[in-house]
Backbone as ProteinMPNN parsed JSONL, in Angstrom:
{"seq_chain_A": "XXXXXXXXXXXXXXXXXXXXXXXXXXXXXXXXXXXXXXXXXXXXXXXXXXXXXXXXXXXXXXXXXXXXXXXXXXXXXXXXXXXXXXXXXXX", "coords_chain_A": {"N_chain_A": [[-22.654, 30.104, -12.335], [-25.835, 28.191, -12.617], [-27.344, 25.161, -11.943], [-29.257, 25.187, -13.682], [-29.386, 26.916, -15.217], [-27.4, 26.354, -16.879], [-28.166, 23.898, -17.995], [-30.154, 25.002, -19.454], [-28.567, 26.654, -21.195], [-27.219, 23.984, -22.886], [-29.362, 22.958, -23.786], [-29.783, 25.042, -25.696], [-27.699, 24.961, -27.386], [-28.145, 22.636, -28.182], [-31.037, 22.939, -29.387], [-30.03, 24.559, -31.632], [-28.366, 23.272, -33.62], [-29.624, 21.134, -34.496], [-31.433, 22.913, -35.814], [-29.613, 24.569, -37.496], [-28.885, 21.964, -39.366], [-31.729, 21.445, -40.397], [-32.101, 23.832, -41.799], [-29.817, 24.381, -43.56], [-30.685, 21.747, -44.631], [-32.926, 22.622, -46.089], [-32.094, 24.686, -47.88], [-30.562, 23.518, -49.574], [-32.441, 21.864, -50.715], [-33.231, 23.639, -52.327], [-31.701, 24.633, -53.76], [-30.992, 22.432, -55.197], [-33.552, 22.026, -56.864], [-32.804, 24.872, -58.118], [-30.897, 24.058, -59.779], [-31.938, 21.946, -61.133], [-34.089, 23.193, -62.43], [-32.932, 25.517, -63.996], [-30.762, 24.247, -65.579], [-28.347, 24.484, -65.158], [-24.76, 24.317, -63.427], [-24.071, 26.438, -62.034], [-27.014, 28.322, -61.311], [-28.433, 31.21, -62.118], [-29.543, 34.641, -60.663], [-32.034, 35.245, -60.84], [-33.576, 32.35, -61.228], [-32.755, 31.061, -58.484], [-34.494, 32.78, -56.879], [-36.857, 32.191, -57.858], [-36.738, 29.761, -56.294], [-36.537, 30.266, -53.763], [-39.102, 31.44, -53.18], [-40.896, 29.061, -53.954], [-40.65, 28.135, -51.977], [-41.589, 29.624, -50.241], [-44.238, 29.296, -50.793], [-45.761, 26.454, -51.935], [-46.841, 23.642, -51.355], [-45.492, 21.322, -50.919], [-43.28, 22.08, -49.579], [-44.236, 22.091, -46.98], [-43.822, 21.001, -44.512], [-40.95, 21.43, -44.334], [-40.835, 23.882, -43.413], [-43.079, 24.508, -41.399], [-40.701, 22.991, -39.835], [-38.434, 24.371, -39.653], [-40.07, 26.939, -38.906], [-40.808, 26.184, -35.777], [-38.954, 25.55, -34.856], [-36.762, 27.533, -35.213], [-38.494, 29.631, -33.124], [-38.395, 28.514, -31.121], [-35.858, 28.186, -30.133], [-35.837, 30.923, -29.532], [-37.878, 30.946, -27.463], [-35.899, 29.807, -25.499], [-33.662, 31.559, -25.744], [-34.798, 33.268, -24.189], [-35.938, 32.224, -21.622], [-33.055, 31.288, -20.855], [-31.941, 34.182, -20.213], [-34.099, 34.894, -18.21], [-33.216, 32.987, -16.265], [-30.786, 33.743, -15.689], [-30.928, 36.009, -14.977], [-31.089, 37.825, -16.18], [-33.215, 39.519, -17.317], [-36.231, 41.314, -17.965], [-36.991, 43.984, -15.411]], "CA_chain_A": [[-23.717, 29.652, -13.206], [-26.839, 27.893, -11.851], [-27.483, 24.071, -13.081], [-30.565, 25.183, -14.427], [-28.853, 27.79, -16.462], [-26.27, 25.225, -17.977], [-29.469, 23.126, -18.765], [-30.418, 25.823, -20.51], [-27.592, 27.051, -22.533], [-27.17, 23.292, -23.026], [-30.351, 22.866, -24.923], [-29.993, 25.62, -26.459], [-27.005, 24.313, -28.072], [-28.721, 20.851, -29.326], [-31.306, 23.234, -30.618], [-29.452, 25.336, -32.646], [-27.729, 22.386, -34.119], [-30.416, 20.563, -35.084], [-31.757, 24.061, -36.343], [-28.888, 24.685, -38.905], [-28.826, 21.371, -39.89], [-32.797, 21.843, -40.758], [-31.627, 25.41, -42.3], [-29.268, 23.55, -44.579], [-31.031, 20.91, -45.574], [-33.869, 23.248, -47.204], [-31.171, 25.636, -49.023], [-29.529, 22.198, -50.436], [-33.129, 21.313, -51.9], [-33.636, 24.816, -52.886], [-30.214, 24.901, -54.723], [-31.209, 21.234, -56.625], [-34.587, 22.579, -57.392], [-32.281, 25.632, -59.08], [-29.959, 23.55, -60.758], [-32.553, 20.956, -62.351], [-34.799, 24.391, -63.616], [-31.986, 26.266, -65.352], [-29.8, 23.084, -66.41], [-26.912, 24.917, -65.492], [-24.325, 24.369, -62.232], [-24.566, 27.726, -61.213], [-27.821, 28.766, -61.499], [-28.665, 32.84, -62.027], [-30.794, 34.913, -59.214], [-33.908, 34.676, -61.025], [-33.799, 31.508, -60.684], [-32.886, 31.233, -57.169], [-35.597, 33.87, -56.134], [-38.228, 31.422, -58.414], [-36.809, 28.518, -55.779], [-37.359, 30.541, -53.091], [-40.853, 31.564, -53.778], [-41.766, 27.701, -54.183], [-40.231, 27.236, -50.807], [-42.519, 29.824, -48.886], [-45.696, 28.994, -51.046], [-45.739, 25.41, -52.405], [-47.336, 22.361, -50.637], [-43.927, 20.584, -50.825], [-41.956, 22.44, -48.556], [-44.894, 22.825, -45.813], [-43.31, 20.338, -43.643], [-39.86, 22.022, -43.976], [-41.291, 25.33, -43.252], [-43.259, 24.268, -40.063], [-40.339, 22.307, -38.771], [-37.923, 25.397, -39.606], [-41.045, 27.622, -38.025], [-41.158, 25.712, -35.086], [-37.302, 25.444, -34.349], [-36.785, 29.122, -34.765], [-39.804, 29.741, -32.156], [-37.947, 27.248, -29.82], [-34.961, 28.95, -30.117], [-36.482, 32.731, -29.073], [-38.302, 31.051, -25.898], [-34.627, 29.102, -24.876], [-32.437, 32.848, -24.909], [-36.257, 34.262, -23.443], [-35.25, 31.643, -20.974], [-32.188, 31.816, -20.341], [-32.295, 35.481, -20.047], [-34.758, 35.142, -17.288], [-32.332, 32.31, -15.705], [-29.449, 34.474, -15.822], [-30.827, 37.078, -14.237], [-31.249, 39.836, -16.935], [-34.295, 39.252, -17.899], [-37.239, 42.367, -17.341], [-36.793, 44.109, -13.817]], "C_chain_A": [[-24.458, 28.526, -12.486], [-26.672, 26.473, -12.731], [-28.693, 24.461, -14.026], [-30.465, 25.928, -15.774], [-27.887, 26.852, -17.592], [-26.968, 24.597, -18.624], [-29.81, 23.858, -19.664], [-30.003, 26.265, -21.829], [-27.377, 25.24, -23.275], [-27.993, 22.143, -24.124], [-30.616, 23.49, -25.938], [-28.874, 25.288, -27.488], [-27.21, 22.98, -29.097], [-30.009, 21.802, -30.104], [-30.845, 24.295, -31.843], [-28.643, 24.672, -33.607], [-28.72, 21.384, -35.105], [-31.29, 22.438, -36.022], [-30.762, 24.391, -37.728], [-29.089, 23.037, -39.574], [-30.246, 21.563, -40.962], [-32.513, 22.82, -41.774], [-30.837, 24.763, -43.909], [-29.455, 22.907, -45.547], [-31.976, 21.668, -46.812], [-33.025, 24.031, -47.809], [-30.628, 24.941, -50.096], [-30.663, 21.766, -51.469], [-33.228, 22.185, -52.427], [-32.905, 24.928, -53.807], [-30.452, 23.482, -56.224], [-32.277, 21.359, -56.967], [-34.385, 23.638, -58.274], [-31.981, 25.49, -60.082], [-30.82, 22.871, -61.561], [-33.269, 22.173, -63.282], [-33.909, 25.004, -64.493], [-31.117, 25.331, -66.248], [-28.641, 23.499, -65.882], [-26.315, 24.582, -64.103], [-24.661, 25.171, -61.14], [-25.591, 28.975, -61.604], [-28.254, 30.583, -60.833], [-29.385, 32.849, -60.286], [-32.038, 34.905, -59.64], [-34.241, 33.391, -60.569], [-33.848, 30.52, -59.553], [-33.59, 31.707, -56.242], [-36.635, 32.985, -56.276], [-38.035, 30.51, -56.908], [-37.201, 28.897, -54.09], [-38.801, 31.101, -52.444], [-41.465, 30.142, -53.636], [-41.652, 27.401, -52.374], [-41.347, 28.081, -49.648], [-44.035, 29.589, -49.523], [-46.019, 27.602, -51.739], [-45.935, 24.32, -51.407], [-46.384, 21.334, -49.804], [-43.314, 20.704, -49.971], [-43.113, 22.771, -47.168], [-44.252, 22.491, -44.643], [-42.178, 20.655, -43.189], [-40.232, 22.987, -43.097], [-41.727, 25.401, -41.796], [-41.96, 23.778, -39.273], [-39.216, 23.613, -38.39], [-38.473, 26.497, -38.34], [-40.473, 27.067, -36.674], [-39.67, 25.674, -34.139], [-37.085, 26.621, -33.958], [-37.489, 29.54, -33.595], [-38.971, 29.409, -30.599], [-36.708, 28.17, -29.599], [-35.137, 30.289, -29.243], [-36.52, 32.56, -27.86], [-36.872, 30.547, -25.142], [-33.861, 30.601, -24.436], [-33.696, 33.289, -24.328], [-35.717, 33.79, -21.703], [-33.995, 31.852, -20.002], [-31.76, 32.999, -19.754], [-32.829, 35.704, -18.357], [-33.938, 34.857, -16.279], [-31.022, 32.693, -14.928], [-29.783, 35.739, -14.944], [-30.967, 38.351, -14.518], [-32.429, 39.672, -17.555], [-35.013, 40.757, -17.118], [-37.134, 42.985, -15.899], [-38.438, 45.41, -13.943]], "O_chain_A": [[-23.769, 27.854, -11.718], [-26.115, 26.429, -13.828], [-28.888, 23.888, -15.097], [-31.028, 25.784, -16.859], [-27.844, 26.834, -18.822], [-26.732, 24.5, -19.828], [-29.798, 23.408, -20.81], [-30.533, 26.313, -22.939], [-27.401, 25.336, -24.502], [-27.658, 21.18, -24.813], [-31.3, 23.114, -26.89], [-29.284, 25.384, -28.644], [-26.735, 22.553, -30.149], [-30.147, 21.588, -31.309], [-31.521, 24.618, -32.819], [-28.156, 25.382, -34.487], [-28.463, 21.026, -36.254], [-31.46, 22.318, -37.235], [-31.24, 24.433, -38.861], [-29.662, 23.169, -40.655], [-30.045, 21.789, -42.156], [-32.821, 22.381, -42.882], [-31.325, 24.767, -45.039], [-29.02, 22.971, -46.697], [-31.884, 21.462, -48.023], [-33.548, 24.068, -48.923], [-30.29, 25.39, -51.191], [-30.409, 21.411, -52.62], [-33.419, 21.842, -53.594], [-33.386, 25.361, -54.854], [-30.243, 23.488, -57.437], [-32.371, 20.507, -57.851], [-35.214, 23.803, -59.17], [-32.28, 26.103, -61.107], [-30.65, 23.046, -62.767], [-33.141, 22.228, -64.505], [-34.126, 25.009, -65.705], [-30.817, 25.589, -67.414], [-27.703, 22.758, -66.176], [-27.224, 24.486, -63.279], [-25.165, 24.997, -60.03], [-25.304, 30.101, -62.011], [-28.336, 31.016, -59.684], [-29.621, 32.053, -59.377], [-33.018, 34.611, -58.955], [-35.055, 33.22, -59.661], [-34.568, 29.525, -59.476], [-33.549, 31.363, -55.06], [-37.38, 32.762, -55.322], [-39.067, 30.453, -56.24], [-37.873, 28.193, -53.338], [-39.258, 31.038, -51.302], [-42.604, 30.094, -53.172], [-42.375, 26.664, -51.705], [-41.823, 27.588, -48.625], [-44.993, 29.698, -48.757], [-47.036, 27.866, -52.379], [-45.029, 24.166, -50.589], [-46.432, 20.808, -48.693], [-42.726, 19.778, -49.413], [-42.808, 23.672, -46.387], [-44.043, 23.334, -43.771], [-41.919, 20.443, -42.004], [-39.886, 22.854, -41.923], [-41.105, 26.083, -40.982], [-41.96, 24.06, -38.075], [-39.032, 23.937, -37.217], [-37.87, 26.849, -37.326], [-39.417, 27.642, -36.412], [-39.549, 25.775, -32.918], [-37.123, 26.982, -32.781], [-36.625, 29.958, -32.824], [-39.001, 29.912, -29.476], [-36.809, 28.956, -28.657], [-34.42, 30.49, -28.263], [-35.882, 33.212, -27.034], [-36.777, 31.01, -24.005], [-33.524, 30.88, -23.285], [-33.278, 34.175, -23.583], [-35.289, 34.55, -20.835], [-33.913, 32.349, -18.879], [-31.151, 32.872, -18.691], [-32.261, 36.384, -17.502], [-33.658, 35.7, -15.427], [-30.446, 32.186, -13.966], [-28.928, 36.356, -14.307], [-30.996, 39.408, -13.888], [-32.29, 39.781, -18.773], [-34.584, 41.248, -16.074], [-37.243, 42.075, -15.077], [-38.88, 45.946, -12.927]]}, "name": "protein", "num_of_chains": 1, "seq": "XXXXXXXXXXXXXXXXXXXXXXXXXXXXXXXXXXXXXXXXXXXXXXXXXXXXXXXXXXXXXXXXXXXXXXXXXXXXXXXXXXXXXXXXXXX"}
């Protein structure tokens, strides 16, 4: 393995970390955006579907959404990357 490749997998590791965490955090508001609408602990799937609906069209979550967007994205070009790095990339 090449240093450049370790760099690689290496980043791709901090972003996939910071990526779930991201991932997480919006399911956690999604889930207390559930719970306060129905009242209840464990809120139905309607009302889980409503919270995800707010989350891909609502003002609120744009900032999640891009940073989510934007991570994912990052992610693709890192194994695109690596891939190339490695040696199996397109011939």
């Amino acid at each position: 393995m090449t240093g450049g490749l370790a760099a690689i997998l290496a980043l791709q590791a901090v972003v996939f970390v910071v990526w779930a965490v991201q991932m997480f955090r919006c399911l956690l508001r999604l889930r207390a955006r559930a719970v306060a609408q129905s009242g209840k602990l464990w809120p139905g799937p309607v009302v889980s579907l409503r919270s995800f609906k707010a989350f891909v069209t609502e003002a609120e979550y744009q900032r999640d959404r891009r940073i989510l967007g934007g991570l994912t994205l990052l992610m693709f070009a890192l194994i695109g990357a690596g891939a190339l790095a490695s040696g199996q990339g397109p011939r």
